[in-house]
C-alpha positions in Angstrom: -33.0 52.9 8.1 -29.6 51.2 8.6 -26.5 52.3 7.1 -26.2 48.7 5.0 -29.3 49.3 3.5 -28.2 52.7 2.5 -25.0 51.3 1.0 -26.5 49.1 -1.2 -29.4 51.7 -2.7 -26.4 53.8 -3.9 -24.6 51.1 -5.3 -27.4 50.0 -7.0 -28.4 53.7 -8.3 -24.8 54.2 -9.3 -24.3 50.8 -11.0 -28.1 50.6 -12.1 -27.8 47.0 -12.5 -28.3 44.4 -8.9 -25.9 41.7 -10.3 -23.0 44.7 -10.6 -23.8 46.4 -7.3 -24.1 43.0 -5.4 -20.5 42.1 -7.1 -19.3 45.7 -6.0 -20.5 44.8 -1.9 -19.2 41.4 -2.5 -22.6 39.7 -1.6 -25.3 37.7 -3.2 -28.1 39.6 -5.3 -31.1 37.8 -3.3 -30.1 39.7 -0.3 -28.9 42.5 -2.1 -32.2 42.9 -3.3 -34.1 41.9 0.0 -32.0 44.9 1.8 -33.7 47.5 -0.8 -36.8 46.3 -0.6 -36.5 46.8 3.7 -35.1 50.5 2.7 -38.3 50.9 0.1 -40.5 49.6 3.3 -39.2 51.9 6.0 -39.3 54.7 3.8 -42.4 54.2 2.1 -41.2 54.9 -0.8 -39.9 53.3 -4.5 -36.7 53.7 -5.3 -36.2 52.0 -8.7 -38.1 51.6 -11.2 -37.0 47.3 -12.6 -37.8 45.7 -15.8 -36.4 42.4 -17.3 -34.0 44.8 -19.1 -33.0 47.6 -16.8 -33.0 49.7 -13.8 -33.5 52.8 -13.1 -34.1 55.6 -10.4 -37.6 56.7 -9.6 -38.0 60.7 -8.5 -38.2 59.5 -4.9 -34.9 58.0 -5.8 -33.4 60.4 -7.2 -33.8 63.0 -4.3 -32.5 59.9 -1.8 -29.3 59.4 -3.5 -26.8 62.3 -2.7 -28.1 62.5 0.9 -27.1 58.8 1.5 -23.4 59.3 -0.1 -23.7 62.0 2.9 -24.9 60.1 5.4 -21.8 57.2 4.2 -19.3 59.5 4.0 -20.2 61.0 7.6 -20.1 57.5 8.7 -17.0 56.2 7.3 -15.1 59.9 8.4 -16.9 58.7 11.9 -15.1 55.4 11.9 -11.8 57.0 10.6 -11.9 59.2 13.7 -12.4 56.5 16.2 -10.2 54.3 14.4 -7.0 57.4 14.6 -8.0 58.1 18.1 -7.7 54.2 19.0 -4.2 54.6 17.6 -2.9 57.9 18.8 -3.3 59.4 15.7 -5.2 62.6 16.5 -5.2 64.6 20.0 -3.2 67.3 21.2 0.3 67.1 22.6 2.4 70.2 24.1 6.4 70.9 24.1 8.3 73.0 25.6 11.9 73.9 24.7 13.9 77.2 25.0 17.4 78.2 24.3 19.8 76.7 21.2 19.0 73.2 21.2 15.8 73.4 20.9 15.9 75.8 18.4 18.2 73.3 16.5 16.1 70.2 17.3 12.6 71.2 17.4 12.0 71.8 13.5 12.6 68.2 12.6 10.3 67.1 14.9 7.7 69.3 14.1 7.7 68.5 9.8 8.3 64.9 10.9 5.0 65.3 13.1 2.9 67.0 10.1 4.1 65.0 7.6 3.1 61.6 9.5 0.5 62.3 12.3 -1.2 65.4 10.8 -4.1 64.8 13.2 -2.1 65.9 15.9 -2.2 69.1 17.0 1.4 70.3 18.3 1.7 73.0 20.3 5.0 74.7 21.0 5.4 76.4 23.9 8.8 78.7 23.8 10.9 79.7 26.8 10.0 77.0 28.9 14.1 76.0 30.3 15.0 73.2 31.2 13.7 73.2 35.3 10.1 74.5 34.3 9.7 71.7 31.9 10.3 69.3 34.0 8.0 70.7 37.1 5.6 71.1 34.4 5.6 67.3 32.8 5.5 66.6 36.4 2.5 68.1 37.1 1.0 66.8 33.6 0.8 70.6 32.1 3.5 69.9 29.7 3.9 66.7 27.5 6.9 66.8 26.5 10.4 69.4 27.1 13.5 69.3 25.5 15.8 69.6 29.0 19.1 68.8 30.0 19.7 65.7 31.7 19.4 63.9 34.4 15.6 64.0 34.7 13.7 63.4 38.3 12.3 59.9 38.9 8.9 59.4 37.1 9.9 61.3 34.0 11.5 59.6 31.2 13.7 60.7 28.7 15.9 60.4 25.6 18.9 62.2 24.4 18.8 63.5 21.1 21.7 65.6 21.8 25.2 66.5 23.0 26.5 69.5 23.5 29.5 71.1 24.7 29.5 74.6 26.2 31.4 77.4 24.0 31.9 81.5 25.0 30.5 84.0 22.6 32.1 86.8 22.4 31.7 90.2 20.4 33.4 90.4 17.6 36.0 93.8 18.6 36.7 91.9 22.1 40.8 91.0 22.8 39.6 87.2 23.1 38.1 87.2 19.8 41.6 86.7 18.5 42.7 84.0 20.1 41.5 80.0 18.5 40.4 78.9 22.1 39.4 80.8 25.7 40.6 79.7 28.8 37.7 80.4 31.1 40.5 82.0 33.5 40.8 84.7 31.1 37.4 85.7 31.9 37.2 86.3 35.6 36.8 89.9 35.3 34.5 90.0 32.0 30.6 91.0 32.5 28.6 87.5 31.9 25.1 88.1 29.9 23.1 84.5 31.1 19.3 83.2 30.7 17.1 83.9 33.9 18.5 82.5 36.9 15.2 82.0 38.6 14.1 79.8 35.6 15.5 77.0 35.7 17.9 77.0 32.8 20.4 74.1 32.4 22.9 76.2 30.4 23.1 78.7 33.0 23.9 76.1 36.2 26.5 74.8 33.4 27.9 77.5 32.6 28.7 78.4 36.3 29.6 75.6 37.6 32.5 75.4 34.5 33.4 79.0 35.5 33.7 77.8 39.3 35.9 75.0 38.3 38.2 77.3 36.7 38.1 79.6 39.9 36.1 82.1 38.5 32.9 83.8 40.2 31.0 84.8 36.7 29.8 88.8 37.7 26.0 88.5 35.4 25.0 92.0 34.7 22.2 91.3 32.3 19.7 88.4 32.0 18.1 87.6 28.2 15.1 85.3 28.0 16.2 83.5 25.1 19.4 82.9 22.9 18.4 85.5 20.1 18.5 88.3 22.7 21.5 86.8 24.6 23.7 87.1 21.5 22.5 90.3 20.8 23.0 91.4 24.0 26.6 90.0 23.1 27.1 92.1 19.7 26.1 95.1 21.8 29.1 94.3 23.7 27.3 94.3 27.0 29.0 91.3 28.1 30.7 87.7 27.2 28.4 84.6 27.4 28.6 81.2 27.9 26.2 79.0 25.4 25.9 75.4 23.9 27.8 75.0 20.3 24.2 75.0 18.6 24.1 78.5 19.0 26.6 79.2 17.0 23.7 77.8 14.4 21.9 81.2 14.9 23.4 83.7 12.7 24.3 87.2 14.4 26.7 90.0 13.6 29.1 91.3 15.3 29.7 87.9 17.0 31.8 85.2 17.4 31.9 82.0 19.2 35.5 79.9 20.9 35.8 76.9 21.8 36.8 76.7 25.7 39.9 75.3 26.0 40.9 72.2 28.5 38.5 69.6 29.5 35.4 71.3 29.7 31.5 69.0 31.0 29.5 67.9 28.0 25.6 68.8 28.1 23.3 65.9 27.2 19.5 67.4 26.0 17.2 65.0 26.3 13.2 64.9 25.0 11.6 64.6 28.0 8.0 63.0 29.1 6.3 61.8 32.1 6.5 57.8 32.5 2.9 57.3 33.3 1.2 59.6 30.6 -1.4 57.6 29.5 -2.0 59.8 26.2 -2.0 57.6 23.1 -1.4 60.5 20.9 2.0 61.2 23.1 2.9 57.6 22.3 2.3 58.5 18.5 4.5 61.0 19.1 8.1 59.3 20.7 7.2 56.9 18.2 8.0 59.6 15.1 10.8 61.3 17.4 12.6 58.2 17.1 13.2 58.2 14.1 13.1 61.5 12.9 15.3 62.4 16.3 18.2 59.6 16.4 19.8 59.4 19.5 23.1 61.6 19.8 25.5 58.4 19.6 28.8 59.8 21.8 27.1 60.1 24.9 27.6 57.3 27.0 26.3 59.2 30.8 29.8 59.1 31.7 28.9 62.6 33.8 25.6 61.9 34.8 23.8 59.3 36.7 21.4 58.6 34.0 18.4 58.7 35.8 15.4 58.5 34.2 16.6 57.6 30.4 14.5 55.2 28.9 13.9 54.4 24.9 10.5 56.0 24.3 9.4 52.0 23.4 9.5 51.4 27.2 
């Protein structure tokens, strides 16, 4: 039984006429005919029931037909999947992101993913800063990472964003009045960071701007992400030092300053490993790059620029 032959019994049963169904496969009725008859062989059965003037379905028939739009539909689902997998539409591919950026970036990504590649299964893995996404692409754990820039040699990355560091501040502290913050003003304040030990690009930033401005940040508490850093920051347990997209995340009792002088920007970069082979991570950067332009004012003036490369590449 081969899936031709069963492709032209239904189309015959469902047109009940050979010229229609053979106009319907786009083929001649002599072998249109000849293909039946095989089926009627191999399955020892009779399937129609012809006259001069019509054709119908014999019992035999009757019970063959809805099991063969099965067997079809199996088949052509069958090709579909091979066919997406050939083209890196369906698979799995993992991010990880953590702090404001990613919070800010992430959800266009993800709809743009579901809306064109829905046979791709994202997975989001949270809290994974900047340093631990890269060891982890490294070691092919991780797909892709939303980190800070410059990446290692063998990982590859664009920027999708800029940003520029800003202090967050309760809303009841003296600084809180003023338009801008010289970082100066904040050698004796209590810093709330992200985990030192985890690699977190906003947290090197954030003290090597405070070093600059001769001040040794005193950290007395560590938050995992920037929900619980601001919080932490309400409570008034300390000042902070966070990228502008936090300011996105709404949370009362604080406000956010812009640090005043000349103060480094941040590029954030989605990151991959250059020798992935994974079509479905191809499929991937290719919907990132549009639904993810990259952030047009940075030109790596600050950085070396290793490893950025247009996902095409």
């Amino acid at each position: 039984m081969e899936l031709r032959h069963l492709a032209a019994f239904v189309a015959v049963a469902e047109e009940l006429h050979f010229g229609r169904a053979a106009a319907r496969l786009h083929m001649a009725q002599p072998p249109l005919s000849q293909q039946i008859r095989l089926l009627e062989r191999d399955l020892g059965a009779v399937l129609f029931e012809r006259s001069t003037r019509s054709v119908r379905l014999t019992e035999a028939g009757e019970f063959l037909l809805e099991p063969a739009r099965r067997v079809l539909e199996e088949a052509a689902t069958a090709r579909r999947a091979v066919r997406a997998a050939t083209l890196g539409e369906v698979g799995r591919v993992t991010v990880g992101f953590a702090g404001a950026s990613g919070y800010d970036v992430l959800p266009r990504l993800t709809r743009a993913i579901t809306s064109e590649l829905p046979g791709i299964e994202f997975v989001l893995k949270g809290q994974t800063y900047s340093g631990e996404a890269m060891a982890l692409i490294a070691d092919g754990a991780l797909d892709l990472g939303f980190v800070a820039l410059p990446t290692p040699r063998g990982i590859s990355a664009r920027v999708v964003r800029v940003e520029r560091l800003v202090v967050a501040l309760a809303d009841t502290h003296p600084l809180a009045e003023q338009t801008e913050v010289d970082l100066g003003d904040l050698a004796y304040e209590r810093f709330v960071a992200f985990p030192a030990s985890r690699g977190s690009a906003v947290r090197d930033a954030m003290v090597q701007a405070c070093r600059t401005a001769g001040v040794i940040p005193m950290v007395t508490q560590e938050a995992p992400d920037a929900y619980n850093l601001l919080t932490l920051v309400g409570a008034e347990v300390g000042v902070a030092i966070v990228v502008g997209s936090a300011q996105n995340i709404r949370m009362e009792h604080v406000v956010f300053r812009p640090i005043a002088g000349d103060v480094p920007v941040l590029p954030i970069g989605l990151a991959w490993r250059t020798d992935n082979p994974s079509a479905a991570l191809r499929s991937v950067l290719r919907v990132a790059e549009s639904a993810l332009p990259t952030a047009a004012d940075y030109d790596g003036s600050n950085y070396d620029g290793c490893g950025l490369t247009d996902p095409a590449d």
